[in-house]
N, C-alpha and C positions, 0 to 999 in steps of 0.2 A: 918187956920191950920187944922183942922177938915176936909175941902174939901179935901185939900191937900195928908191927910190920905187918907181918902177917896176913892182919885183918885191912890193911889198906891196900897193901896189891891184891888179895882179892877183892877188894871194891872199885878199886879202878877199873880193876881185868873185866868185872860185871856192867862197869859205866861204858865202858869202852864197847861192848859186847850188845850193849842196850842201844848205846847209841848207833851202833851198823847197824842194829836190826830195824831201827825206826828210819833211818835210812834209806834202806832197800827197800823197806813195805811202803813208804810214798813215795817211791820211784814205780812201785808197782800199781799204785794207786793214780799216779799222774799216765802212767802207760793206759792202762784198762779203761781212763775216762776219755783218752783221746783216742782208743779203738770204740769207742761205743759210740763219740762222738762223729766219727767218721763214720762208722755204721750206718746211725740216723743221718748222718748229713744224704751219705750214697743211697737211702731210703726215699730221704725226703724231694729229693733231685729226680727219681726215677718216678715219684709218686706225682712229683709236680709233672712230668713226660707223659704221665699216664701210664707209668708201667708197675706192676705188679708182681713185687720179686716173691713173693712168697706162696705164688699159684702157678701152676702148668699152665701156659701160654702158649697158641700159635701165630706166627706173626705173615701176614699176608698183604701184597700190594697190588697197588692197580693204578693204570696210566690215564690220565686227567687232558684234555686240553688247555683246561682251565680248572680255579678251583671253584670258582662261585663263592669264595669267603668261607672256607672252610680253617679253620684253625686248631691246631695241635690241641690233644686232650680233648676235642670234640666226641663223643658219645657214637659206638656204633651200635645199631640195633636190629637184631632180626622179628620182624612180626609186633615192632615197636618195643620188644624184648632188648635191653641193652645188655650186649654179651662183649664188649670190648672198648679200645680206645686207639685214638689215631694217635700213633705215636711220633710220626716225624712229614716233616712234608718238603720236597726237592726236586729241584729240577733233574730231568731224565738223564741229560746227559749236555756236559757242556757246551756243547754246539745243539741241543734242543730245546725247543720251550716249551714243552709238553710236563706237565707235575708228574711226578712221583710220588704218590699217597703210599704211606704205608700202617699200618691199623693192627693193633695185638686182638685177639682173640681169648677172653680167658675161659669159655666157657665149652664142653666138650661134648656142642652140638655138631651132627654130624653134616658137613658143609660139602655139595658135589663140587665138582672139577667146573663145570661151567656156572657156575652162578654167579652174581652181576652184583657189583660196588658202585649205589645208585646214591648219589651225593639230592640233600633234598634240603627242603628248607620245613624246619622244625615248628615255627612259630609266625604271624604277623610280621614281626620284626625283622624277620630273615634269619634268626638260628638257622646255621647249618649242621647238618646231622650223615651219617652215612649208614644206609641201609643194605644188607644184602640179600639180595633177592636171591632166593634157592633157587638154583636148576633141577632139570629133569635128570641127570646125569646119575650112574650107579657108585660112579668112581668117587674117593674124597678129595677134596683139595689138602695137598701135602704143607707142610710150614715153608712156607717161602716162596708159593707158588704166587703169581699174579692171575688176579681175578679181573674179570672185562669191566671196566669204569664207562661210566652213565653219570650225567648231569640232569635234573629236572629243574625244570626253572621257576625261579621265587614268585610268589605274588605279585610283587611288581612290578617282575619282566612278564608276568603275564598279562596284567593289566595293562603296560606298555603295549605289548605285542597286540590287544586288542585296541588302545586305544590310538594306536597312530596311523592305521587307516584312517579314521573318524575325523582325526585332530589334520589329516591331510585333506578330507573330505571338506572340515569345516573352514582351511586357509583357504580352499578354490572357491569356496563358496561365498566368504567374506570376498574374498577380489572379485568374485562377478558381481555380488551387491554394489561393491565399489564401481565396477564400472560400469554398472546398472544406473547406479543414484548419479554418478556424472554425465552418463546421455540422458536421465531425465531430467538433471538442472539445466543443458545445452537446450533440450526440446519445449519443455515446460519455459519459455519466458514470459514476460509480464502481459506480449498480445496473444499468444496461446493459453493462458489461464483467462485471460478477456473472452477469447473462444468459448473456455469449458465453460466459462458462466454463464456465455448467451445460452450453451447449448442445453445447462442443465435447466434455465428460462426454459426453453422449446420445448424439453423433455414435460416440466413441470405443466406448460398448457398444455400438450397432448395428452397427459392424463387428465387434465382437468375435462378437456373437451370428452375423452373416451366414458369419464365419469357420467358426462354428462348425457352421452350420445346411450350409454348403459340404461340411465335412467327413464330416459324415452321411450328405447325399446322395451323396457319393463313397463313401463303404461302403456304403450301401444298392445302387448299384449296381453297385458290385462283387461283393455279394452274390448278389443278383438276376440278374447275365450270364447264367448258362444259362438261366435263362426268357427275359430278353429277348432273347439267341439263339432262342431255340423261336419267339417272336413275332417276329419277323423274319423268320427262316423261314419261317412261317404264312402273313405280310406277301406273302415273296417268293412263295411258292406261289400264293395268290390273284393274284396280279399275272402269273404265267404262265397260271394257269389263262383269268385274263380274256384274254389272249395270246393262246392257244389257240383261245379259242371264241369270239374275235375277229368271226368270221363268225356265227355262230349269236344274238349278242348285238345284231350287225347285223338279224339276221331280227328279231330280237323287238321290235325298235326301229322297225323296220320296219312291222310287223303292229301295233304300237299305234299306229302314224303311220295307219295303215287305220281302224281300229277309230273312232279320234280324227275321223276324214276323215269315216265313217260316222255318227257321234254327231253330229259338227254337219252331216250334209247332213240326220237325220231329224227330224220336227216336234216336238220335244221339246218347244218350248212348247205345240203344242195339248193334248199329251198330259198335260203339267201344268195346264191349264187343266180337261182334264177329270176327271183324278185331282183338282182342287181340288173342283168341281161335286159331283163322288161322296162327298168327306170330308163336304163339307157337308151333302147328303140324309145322310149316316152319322149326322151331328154332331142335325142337326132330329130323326134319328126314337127318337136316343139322348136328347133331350129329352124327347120325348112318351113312351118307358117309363121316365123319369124321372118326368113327372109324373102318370105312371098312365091317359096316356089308349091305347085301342085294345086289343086281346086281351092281347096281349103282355105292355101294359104293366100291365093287370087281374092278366093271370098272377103278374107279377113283383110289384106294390107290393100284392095282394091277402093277406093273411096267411091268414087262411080258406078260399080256395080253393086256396090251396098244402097248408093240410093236410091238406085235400078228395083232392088229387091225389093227397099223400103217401099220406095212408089207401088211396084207391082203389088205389092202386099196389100196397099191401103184401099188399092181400085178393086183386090179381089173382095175384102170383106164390102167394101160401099156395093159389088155386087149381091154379094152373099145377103145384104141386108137389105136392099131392092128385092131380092127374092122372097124374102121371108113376108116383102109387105106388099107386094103385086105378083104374088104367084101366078096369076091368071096370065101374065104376058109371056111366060117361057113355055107354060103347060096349060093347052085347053082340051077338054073332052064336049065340049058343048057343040051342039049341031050348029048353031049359028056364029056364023065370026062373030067376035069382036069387033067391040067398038073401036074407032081410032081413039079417042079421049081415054077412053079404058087401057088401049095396049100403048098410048104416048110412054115416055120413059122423062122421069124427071131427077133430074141428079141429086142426090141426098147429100143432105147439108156435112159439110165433112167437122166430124168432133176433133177437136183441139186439146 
């Protein structure tokens, strides 16, 4: 009986001893799942953020006006090389509206002091992407230094940017159409289109006529070829001749280049000066037998003594002509007078 005890408070003492143990080890088992589980969760939280607990990282910012649709976890890349992630993105400061970008670095390229966090668009679609441009600089940028932020613009603020001069060009240029096409319904009415009819009528005869007036002069000259062959000929002829006497036409061009030389070196003005002097005694003494004074002018405005003259005149030739036909009564050499019959005088019949 005694064993028997015994044997049962050592079996309790081992249940009881069995049962804390299994106790404590899934106390220790519900502990280790919910630190592993937190593990992964704080993993999986920092991995969704784009951060990388289990790599050397430098984390670096830079100040944005805007972001252009840049969103957390976006890809940064050097040389198209992705060496990190944007890890958070904020405004600068509560009274500013400037971004705060901030971008982990896992990669332990060597990055200068001045080089430039250039936001770009990745794709068509507008993926944005953040790039940074290496400077010239010896110095590195330290963790937590801010890098000079740059925006490049998308495709379709570029496309924009191009197209709305155009798209401004093309709205003035619609309203001038517009205001075009309403002064030409205002001017164009139904007696003005009556006009353009007649006038494209007019148009159509005068071509008709010019057709026609074309074809005329095409048969006239067709007509006419051998004379205007002849005249061409003519043409060509004089055109050799002048050829020809190339030299000779030189002299004569020559000799009036003399002549020319000769007329202005002589006093041509004195000599018109005196040829005017002369016109004018011409001119005064053609006045005064104008106004009857001096012999001349007696002679000429005298009516009376011109018929004086005229008489005397006609009685001297009827003598003159007596003479020639009875010489013998003015001059004799003969020893015997004259007859009176012989030296009578008979008056000659006067010509009319």
């Amino acid at each position: 009986m005694k064993k028997q005890n015994d044997f049962q408070e050592k079996s309790s003492k081992f249940v009881k001893i069995s049962l804390l143990t299994m106790k404590i080890s899934r106390e220790l088992r519900v502990g280790a799942f919910g630190i592993i589980t937190l593990t992964l969760f704080i993993i999986g939280i920092n991995f969704i953020k784009g951060k990388d607990l289990f790599h050397r990282s430098r984390t670096f910012y830079a100040v944005y006006n805007s972001t252009s649709g840049i969103q957390d976890a976006a890809p940064v890349s050097i040389n198209g090389f992705n060496v990190g992630k944007v890890t958070d993105i904020s405004f600068l400061s509560k009274s500013s509206s400037q971004i705060l970008l901030e971008f982990t670095i896992y990669n332990p390229i060597f990055i200068p002091a001045n080089s430039e966090a250039r936001i770009f668009s990745l794709d068509l679609l507008g993926t944005k992407n953040v790039e940074i441009v290496l400077g010239n600089s010896s110095l590195p940028a330290q963790d937590g230094d801010t890098l000079i932020g740059s925006s490049q613009m998308s495709l379709s603020e570029e496309v924009n940017k191009q197209v709305a001069p155009i798209k401004e060009k093309a709205e003035n240029l619609l309203s001038s159409l517009d205001t075009m096409v309403t002064v030409l319904q205002s001017v164009f009415n139904s007696e003005t289109r009556k006009s353009i009819n007649a006038s494209f009528l007019s148009i159509q005869s005068t071509l008709t006529n010019l057709e026609s007036t074309s074809y005329n002069l095409d048969t006239l000259v067709y007509g006419q070829r051998k004379r205007l062959e002849r005249i061409l000929f003519n043409v060509e002829s004089i055109t050799t001749n002048f050829r020809e006497n190339d030299e000779k036409i030189s002299n004569i061009i020559s000799n009036f280049s003399l002549l020319s030389d000769t007329l202005a070196r002589a006093n041509i003005y004195g000599t018109l000066a005196n040829l005017n002097i002369v016109l004018n005694k011409v001119a005064d003494i053609s006045e005064k037998i104008d106004k009857g004074e001096g012999s001349l002018g007696l002679l000429i405005n005298d009516q009376k003594l011109y018929n004086n003259l005229n008489s005397s005149a006609a009685q001297l030739n009827a003598l003159i002509e007596d003479m020639k036909i009875n010489p013998y009564r003015y001059v004799n050499f003969s020893v015997f007078p004259p007859s009176k019959k012989r030296m009578g005088y008979t008056e000659p019949a006067v010509k009319e």
